[in-house]
C-alpha positions as CSV (number, residue, x, y, z in Angstrom):
1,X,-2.3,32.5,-4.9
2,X,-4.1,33.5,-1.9
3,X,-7.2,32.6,-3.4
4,X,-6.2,29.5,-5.1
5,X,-5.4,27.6,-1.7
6,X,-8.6,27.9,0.2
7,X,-10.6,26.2,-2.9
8,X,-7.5,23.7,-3.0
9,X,-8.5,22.8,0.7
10,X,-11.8,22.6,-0.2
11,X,-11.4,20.6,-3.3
12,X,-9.4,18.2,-0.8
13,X,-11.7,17.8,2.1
14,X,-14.2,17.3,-0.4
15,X,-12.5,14.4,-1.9
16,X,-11.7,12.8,2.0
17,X,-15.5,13.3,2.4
18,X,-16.4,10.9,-1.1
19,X,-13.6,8.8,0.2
20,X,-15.4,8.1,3.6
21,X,-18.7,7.6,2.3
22,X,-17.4,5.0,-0.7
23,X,-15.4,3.3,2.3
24,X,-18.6,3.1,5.0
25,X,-20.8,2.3,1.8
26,X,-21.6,-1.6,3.2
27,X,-22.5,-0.1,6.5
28,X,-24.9,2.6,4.9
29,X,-26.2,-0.1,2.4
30,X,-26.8,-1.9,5.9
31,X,-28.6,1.2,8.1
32,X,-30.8,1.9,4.5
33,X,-31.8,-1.7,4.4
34,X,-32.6,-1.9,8.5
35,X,-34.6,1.4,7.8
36,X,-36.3,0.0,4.9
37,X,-37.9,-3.1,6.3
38,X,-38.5,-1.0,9.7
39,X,-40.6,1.4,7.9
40,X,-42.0,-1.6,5.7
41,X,-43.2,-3.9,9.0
42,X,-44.8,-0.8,10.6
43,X,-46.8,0.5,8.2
44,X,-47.8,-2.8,6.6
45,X,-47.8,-5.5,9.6
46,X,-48.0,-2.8,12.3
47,X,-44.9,-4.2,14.3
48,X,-41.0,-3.9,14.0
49,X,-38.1,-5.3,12.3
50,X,-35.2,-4.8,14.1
51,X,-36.3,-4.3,17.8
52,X,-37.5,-7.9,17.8
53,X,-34.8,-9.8,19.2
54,X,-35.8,-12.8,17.7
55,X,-35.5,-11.3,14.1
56,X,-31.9,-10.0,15.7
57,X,-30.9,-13.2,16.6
58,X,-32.4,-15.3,13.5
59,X,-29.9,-12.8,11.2
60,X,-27.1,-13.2,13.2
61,X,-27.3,-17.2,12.8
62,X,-27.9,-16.5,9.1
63,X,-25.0,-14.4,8.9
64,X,-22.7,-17.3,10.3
65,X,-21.9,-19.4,7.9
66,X,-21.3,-17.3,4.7
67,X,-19.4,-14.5,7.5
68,X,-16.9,-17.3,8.1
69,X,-16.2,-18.1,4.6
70,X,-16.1,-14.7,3.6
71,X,-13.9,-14.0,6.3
72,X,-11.3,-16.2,4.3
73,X,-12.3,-15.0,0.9
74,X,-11.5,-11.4,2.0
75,X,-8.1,-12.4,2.2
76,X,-7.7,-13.9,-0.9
77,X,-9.4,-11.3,-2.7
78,X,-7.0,-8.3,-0.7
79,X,-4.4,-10.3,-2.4
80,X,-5.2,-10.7,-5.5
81,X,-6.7,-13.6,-6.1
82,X,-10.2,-15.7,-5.3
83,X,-11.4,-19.0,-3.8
84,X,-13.8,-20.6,-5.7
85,X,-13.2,-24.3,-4.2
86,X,-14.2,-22.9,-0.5
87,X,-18.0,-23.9,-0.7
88,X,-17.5,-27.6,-1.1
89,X,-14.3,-27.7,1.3
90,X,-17.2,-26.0,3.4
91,X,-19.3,-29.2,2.6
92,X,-15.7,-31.9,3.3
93,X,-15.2,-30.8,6.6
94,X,-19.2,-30.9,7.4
95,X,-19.3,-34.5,6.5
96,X,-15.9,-35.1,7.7
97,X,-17.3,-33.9,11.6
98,X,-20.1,-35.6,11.4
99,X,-18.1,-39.0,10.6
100,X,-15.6,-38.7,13.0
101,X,-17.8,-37.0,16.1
102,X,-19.9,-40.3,15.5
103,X,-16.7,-42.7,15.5
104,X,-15.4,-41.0,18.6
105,X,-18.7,-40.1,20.5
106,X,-18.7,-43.8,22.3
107,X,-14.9,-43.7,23.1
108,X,-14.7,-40.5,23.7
109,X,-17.3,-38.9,25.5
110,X,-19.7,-36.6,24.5
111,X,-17.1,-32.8,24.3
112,X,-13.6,-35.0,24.2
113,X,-16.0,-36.4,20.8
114,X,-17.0,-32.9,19.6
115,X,-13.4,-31.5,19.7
116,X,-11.6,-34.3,18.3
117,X,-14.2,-34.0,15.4
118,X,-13.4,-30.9,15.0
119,X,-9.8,-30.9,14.5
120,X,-10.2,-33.6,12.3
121,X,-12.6,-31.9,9.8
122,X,-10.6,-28.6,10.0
123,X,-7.6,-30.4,9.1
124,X,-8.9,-32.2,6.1
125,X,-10.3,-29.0,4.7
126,X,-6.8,-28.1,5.2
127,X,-5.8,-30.8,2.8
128,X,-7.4,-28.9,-0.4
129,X,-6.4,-25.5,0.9
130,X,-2.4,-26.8,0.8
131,X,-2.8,-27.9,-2.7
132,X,-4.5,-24.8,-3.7
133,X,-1.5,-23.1,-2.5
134,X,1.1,-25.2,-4.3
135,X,-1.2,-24.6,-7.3
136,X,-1.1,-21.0,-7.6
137,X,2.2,-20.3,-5.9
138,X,4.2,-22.9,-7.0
139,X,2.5,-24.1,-10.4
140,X,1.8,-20.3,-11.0
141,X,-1.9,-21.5,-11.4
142,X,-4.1,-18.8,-11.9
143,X,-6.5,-18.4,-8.9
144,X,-9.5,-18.8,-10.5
145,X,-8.5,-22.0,-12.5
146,X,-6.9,-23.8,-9.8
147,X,-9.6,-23.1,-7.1
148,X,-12.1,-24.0,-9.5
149,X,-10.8,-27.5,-10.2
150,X,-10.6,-28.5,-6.3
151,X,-14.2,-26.8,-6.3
152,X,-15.0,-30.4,-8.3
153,X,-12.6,-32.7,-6.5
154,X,-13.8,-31.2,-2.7
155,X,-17.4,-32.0,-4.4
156,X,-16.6,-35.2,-5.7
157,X,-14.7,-36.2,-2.4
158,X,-17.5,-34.8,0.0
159,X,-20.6,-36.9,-1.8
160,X,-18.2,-40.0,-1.6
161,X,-17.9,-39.5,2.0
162,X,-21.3,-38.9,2.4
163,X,-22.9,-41.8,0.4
164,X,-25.0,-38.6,-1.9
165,X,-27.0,-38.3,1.4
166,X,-26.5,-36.1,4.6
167,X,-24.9,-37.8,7.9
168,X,-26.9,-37.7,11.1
169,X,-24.8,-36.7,14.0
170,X,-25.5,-38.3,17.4
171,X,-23.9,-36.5,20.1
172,X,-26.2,-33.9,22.6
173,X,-23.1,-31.5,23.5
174,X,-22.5,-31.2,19.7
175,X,-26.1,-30.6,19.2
176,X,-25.8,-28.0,22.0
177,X,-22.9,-25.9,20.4
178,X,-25.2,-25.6,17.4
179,X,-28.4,-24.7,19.0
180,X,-27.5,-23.7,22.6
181,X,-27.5,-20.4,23.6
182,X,-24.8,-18.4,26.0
183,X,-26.3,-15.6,28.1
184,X,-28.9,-15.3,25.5
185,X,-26.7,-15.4,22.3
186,X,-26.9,-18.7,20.0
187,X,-23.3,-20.2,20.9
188,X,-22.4,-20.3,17.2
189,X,-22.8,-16.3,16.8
190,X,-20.5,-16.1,19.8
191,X,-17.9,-18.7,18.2
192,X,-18.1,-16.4,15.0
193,X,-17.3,-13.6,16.1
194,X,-14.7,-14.7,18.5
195,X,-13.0,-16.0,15.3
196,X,-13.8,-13.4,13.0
197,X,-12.5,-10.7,15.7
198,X,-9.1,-12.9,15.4
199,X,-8.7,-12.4,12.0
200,X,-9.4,-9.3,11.8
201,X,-6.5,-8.8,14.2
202,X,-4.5,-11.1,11.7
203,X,-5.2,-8.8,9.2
204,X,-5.0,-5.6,10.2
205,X,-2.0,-5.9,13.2
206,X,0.6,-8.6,12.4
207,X,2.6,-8.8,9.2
208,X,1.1,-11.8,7.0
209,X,-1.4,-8.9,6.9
210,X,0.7,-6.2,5.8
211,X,2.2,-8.7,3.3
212,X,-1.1,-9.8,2.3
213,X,-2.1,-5.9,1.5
214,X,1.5,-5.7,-0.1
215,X,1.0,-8.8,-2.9
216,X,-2.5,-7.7,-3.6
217,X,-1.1,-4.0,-4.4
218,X,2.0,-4.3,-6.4
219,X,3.3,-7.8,-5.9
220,X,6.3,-6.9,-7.9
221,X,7.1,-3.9,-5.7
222,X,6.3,-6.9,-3.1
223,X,8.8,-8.8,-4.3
224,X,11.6,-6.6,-4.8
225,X,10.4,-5.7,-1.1
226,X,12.1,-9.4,0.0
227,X,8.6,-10.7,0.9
228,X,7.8,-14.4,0.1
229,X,5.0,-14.8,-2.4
230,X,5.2,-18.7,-2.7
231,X,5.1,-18.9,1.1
232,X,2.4,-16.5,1.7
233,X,0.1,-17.6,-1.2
234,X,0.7,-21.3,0.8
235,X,-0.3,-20.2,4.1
236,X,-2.8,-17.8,2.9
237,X,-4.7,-20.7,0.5
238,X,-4.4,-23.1,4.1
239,X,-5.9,-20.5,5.8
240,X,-8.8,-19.7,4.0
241,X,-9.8,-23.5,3.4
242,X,-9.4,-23.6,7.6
243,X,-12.2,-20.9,7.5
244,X,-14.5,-22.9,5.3
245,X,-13.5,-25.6,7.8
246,X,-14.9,-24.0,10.9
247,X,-17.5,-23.3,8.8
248,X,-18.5,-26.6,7.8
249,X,-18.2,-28.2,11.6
250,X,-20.7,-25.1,12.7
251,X,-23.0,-26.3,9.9
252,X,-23.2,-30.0,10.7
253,X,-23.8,-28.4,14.5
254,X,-26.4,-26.1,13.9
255,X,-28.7,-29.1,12.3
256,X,-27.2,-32.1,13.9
257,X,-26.2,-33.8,10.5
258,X,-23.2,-32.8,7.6
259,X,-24.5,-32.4,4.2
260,X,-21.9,-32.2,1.1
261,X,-23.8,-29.8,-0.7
262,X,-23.8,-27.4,2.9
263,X,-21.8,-24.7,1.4
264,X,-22.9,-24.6,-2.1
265,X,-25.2,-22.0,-2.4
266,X,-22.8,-19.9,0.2
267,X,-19.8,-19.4,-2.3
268,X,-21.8,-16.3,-4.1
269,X,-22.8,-14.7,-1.0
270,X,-19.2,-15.0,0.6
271,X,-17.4,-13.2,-2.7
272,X,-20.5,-10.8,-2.4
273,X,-19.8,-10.3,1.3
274,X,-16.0,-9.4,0.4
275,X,-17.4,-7.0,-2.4
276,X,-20.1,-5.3,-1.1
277,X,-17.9,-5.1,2.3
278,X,-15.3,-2.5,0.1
279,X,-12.7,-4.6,-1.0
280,X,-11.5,-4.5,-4.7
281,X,-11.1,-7.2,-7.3
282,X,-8.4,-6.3,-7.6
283,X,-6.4,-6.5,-4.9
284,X,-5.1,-4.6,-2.4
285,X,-7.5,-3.4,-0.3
286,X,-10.3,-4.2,2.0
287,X,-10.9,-4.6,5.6
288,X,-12.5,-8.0,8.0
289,X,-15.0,-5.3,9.2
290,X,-16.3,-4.6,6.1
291,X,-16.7,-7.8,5.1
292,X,-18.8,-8.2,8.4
293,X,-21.1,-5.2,7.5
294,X,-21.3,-7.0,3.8
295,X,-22.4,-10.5,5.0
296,X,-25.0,-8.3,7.5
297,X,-26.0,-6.3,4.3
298,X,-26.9,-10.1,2.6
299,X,-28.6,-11.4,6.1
300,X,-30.8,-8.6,6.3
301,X,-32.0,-8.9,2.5
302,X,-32.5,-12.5,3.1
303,X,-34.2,-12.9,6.3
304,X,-35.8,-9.4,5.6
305,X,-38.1,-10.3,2.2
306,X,-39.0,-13.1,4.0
307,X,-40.3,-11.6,7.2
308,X,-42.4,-9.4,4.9
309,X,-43.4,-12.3,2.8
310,X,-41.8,-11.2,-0.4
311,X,-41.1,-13.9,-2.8
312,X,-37.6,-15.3,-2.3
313,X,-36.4,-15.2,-5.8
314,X,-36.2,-11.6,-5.4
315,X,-33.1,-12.2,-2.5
316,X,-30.6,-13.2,-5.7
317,X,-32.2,-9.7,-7.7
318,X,-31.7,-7.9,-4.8
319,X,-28.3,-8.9,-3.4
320,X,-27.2,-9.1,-7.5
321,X,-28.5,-5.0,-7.5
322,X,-25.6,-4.5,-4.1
323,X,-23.2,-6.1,-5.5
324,X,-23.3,-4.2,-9.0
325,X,-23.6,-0.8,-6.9
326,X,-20.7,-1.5,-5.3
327,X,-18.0,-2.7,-7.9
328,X,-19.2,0.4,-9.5
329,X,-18.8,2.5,-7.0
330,X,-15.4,1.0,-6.7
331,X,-14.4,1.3,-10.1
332,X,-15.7,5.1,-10.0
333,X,-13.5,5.2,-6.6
334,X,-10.4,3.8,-8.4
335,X,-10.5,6.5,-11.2
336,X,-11.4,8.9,-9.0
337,X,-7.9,8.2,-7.2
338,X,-6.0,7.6,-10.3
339,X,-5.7,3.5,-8.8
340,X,-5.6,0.3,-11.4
341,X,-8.9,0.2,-13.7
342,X,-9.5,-2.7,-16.7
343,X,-10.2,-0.9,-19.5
């Protein structure tokens, strides 16, 4: 016996060890890929990477808009479900600002404009977020069908309002917001993080967060628990469409125009964000920091081929390659921990 417990002890710190590393895998995927093109631009362009704050700065901004959406994708996914619709609400509430900045802009005044704008295109992408909830928690929808059918209306609606072409914005102060910087940090990098530092504090420190890791777990156990699920599916469908709201209003800032299609080629990198960031597909765990390092992860590989003038068809390989690595490394996790696996 007296032998048998030291290698139990061992056995288990070496199991908390593998747990650590699986949890911090985003931010080692991110410090391997910052080495990577470090050692790359040296030896091939003779400068640096990443202590050019210009390339610091150009990945933040790059980071923004899929960080923000994935920001409300991660807590769909923690419970359960997924968001499909939230590119194209991304694209409703970037034409929606631009419309109503340049209705109110002569009224108005120039920030009184931008605000008002603001609210309003946040609270129409609100509009397919609510039905989205009554969808899958009323209806008993499944996610992935019902978020996929407002992914066509939000489309639909956004070209509409758009006439199939993007809308010029013309207001300086909004133009500012996008392109301005504070202290030396693009405005819009401070904005997300001020936000995405907010729902991480959602998440992790109030109890729609607790609930939210509850449903995604065992939302019988949830049940039988006295939470809500029609409720918090409601709130929690609002929510994320609110993110891709923000979202869209930063996007019509940042080039001075909203465009329908603006979040279209986001909705992949926001799932893969959520993924690559250490949450599960199926449900029940993952954290708004991760998701940061996972959108980083996708900003570096982006931005990064480019700087060393690699062909950017090989982004969608690359960022494909994470994301496999780390729903395997999840499912290997889950097994590992005797958790939920789909044979």
């Amino acid at each position: 016996m007296s032998h048998d417990r030291p290698q139990a002890d061992h056995a288990d710190r070496s199991k908390s060890i593998l747990h650590r590393i699986a949890d911090l895998r985003a931010w080692l995927f991110l410090a391997a890929l910052i080495l990577g093109f470090e050692i790359w631009a040296r030896s091939e362009f003779g400068g640096t990477f990443i202590f050019n704050s210009f390339n610091i700065q150009s990945i933040a901004i790059f980071a923004v808009a899929p960080l923000l959406l994935a920001t409300g994708q991660t807590f769909v996914i923690i419970s359960g479900g997924i968001d499909l619709s939230m590119g194209f609400i991304m694209g409703l509430a970037a034409v929606v600002a631009a419309h109503a900045i340049n209705w109110a802009t002569p009224g108005m005044g120039l920030p009184a404009a931008v605000l008002f704008g603001a609210m309003v295109a946040i609270l129409a992408a609100a509009i397919p977020g609510l039905i989205n909830g009554l969808l899958v928690s009323r209806l008993r929808v499944p996610p992935f069908i019902g978020t996929l059918g407002m992914f066509g209306v939000a489309r639909g609606v956004a070209f509409l309002l758009a006439g199939g072409t993007t809308v010029p914005v013309s207001n300086g102060f909004f133009a500012t917001i996008g392109n301005g910087r504070l202290m030396g940090i693009p405005i819009v990098v401070v904005l997300t993080a001020i936000f995405v530092l907010a729902m991480h504090y959602l998440l992790s420190q109030t109890r729609f967060g607790q609930h939210n890791y509850a449903i995604g777990a065992n939302i019988q156990a949830a049940r039988r628990s006295g939470i809500d699920i029609k409720w918090h599916l409601l709130r929690l469908y609002v929510l994320t469409a609110c993110c891709a709201g923000l979202a869209g209003v930063l996007y019509s800032a940042r080039f001075n125009a909203g465009a329908a299609q603006a979040g279209e080629p986001l909705l992949l990198d926001s799932v893969a964000a959520v993924v690559i960031g250490g949450a599960s597909l199926f449900g029940g765990s993952g954290t708004i920091l991760g998701t940061v390092a996972g959108a980083f992860v996708i900003a570096v590989i982006q931005y990064g081929l480019v700087f060393v003038n690699v062909e950017p068809f090989w982004q969608f390989i690359s960022v494909g390659i994470v994301i496999i690595i780390s729903v395997l490394i999840d499912q290997a996790q889950r097994r590992f921990t005797g958790g939920r696996v789909d044979e």
